[in-house]
C-alpha positions in Angstrom: 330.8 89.0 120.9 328.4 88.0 117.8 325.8 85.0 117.7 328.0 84.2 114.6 331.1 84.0 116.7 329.5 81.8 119.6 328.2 79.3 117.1 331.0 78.3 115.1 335.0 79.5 114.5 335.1 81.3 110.8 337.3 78.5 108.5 340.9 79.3 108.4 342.8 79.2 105.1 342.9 75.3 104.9 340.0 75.1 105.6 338.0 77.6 102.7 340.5 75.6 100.7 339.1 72.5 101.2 335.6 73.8 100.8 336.9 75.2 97.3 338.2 71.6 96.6 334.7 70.4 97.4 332.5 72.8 95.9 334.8 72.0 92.5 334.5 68.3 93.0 330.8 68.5 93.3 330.3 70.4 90.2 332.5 68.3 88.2 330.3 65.4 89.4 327.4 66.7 88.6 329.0 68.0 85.3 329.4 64.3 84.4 326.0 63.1 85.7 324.8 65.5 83.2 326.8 64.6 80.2 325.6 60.9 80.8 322.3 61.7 80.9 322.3 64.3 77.9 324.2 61.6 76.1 321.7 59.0 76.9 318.9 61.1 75.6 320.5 62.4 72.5 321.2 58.9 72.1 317.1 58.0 71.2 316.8 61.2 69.3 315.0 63.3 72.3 316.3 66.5 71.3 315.2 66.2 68.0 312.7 68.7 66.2 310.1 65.7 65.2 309.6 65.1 68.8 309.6 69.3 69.9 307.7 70.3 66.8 304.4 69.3 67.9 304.4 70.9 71.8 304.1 74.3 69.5 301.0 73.8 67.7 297.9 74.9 68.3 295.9 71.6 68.4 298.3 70.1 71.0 297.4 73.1 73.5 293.6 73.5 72.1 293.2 69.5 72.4 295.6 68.3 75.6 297.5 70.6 77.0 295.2 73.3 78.0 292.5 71.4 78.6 294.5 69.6 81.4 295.4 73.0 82.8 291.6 74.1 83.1 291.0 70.8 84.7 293.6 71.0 86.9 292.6 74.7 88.0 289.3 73.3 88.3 290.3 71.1 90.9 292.8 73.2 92.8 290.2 75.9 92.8 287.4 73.8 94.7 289.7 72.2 96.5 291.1 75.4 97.7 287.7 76.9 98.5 286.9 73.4 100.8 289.9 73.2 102.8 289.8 77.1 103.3 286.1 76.3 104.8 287.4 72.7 105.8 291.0 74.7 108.1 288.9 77.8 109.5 286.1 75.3 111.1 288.5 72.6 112.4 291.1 75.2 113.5 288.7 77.1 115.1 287.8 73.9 116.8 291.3 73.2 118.3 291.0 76.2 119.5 287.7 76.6 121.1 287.3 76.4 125.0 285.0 73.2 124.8 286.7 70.0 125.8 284.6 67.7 123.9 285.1 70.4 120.5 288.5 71.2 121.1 289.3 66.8 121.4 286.9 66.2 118.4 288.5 68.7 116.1 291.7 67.7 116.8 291.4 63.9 116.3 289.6 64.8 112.8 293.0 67.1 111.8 295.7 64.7 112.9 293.5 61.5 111.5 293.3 63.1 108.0 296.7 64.6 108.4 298.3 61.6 108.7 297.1 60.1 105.3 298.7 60.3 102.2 296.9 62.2 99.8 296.8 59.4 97.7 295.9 56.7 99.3 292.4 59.1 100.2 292.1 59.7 96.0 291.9 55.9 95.4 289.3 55.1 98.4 287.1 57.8 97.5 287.3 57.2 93.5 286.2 53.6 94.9 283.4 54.4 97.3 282.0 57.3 94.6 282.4 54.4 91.8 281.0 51.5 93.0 278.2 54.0 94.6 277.2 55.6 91.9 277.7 58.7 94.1 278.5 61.1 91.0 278.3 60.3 87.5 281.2 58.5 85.7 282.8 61.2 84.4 282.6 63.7 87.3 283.9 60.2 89.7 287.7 61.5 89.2 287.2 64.9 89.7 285.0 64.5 93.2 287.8 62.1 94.5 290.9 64.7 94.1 289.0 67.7 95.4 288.0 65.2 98.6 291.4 63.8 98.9 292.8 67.2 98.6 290.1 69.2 100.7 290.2 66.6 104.0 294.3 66.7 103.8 295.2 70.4 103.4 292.2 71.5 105.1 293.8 69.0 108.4 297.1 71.0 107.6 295.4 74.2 107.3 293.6 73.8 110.7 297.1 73.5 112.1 298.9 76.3 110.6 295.9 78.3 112.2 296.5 76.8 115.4 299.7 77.6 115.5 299.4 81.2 114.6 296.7 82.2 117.0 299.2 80.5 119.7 302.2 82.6 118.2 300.4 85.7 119.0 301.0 87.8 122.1 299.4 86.8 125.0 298.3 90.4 126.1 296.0 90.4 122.6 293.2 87.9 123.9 293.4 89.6 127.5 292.9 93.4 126.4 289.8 92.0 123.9 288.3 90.2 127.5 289.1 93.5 129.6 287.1 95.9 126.7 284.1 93.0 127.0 284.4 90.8 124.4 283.5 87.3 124.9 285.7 84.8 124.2 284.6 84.0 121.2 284.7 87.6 119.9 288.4 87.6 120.8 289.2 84.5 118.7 286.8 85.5 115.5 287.5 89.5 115.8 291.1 89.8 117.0 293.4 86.1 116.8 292.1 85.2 114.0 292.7 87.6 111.3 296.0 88.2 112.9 297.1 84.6 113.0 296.1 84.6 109.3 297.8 87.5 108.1 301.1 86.3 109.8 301.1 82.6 108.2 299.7 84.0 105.1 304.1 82.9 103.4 303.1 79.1 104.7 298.9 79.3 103.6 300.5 80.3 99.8 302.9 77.1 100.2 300.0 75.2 100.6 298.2 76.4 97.9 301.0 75.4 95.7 301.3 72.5 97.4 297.3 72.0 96.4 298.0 72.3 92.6 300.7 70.8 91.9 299.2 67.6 94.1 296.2 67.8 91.4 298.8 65.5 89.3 298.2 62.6 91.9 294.6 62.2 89.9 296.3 60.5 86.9 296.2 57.7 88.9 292.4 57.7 89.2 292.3 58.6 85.4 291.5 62.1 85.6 292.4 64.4 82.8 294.2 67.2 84.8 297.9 68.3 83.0 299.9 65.0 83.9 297.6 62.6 82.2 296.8 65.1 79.4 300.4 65.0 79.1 300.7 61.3 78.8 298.1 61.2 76.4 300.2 63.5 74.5 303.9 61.4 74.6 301.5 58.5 73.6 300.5 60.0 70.5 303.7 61.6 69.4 306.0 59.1 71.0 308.1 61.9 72.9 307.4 61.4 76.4 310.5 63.4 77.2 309.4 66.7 75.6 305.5 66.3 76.9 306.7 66.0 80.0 309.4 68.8 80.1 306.6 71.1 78.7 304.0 69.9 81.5 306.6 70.8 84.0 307.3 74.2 82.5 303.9 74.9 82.7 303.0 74.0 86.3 306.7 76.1 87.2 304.8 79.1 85.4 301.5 78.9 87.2 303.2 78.0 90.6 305.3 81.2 90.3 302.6 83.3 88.9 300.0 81.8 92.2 303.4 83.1 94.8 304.0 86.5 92.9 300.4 87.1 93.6 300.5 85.8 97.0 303.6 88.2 97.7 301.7 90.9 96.4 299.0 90.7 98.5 301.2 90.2 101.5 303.1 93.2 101.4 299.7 95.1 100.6 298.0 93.6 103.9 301.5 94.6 106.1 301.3 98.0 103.8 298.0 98.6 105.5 299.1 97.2 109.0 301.4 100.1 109.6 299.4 102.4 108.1 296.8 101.7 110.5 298.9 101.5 113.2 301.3 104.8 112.5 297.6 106.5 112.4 296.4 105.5 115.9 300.0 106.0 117.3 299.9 110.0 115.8 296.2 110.5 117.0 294.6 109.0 119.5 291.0 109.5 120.9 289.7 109.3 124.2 285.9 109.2 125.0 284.4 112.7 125.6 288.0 114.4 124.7 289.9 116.1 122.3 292.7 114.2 120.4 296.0 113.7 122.4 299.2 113.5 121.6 301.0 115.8 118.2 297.4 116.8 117.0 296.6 118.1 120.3 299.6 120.2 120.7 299.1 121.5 117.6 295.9 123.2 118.6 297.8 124.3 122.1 
């Protein structure tokens, strides 16, 4: 009997009928919500070529648009590199066989974990602000790559956590029986595993990472949002500056998971390589090569 059998009965006739009659009913709803709201906008002239004529030339992108997308790089980029530092130390903490490290670490991930992201923009904008910490202008950008660093950096630590944990247990205890401390074991052996395996979920927090760059309008700085804004405000077409913004952070979130895919399936690629080498040859100390090679010479 199949798991798809124990779980639930396949629909009779009556019943794929009356998911058919749902499915259609859903569509024409959201047929209609879609009319209204094309409707609505046609109404004030949004589809209009005086309001999408100026996304295409060059001094909207030169002067707004792609300077927001540099700053918002910018920001994702450091922010990146900080939590990446930020989720190796602190996971590595949670994981360490200290008591007073392992406690420590994890009260730091779940008390900036538990945050919003926002909320940590606005209090350090205010503490580098009224500090003079940073000069004026570089104020914004030092509170969204803090905000961002502490909370992905907490989540980070976690997904790392979690993968060392999600490895076999006989990994750790064959690095201990060859000699390695257990240090070594974690650094050499858990570690780059546990990455490798939550590498899908480390690229979802990436993305996760730029696109939450747009919280920084808040704190006025110029990253693609605001730049955006700046742009409806000038033109008066908030509906096409935004559409564009959107298209544009959909291109660079697709082109970030592409990449990411890429190098996944080149790091598994190389995995079984690896592996299917070992498993045709191996060596033992002071000996020939066992296994097909050493038949061969037999």
């Amino acid at each position: 009997m199949s798991t798809q059998t124990v779980l639930f009965d396949n629909p009779g006739p009556r019943a794929r009928m009356r998911y058919r009659i749902i499915a259609v009913l859903g569509l024409l709803v959201a047929a209609a919500l879609a009319w209204v709201v094309v409707g609505k906008l046609n109404e004030y002239e949004e589809f209009s070529g005086a309001k999408w004529s100026p996304m295409a030339t060059w001094e909207t992108w030169r002067y707004y648009l792609l300077i927001g997308l540099w700053n918002t790089v910018k920001a994702a980029a450091l922010s990146v590199v900080g939590a990446s530092i930020f989720g190796f130390v602190f996971g590595a903490g949670r994981l360490s066989g200290n008591r007073v490290v392992r406690w420590v670490s994890g009260a730091v991930v779940e008390f900036f974990r538990a945050i919003p992201v926002l909320i940590m923009m606005i209090f350090f904008f205010g503490i580098y602000a009224y500090n003079g910490v940073f000069s004026a202008d570089l104020n914004p950008l030092a509170a969204v790559v803090t905000a961002l660093t502490l909370y992905n950096g907490a989540v980070m630590a976690e997904l790392l956590r979690s993968g060392v944990h999600s490895l076999p247990a006989g990994q750790p205890e064959a690095g201990l029986a060859v000699g390695l401390s257990p240090g070594q074991v974690l650094r050499s052996i858990q570690i780059p595993q546990a990455v490798t395996a939550m590498l899908p979920a480390l690229v979802s927090q990436l993305v996760v990472i730029l696109k939450d760059t747009a919280l920084g309008t808040v704190i006025t700085y110029p990253e693609l949002l605001q730049q955006g804004q700046n742009l409806s405000s000038l033109h008066s077409n908030i509906f096409a500056a935004l559409v564009v913004v959107a298209i544009v952070f959909i291109v660079v979130n697709w082109t970030l998971t592409s990449l990411a895919g890429l190098l996944e399936r080149r790091i598994n690629r190389r995995g079984r390589t690896a592996g299917d080498a070992l498993a045709t040859a191996p060596t033992v100390a002071g000996g020939a090569p066992t296994g097909a090679g050493a038949g061969a010479e037999d």
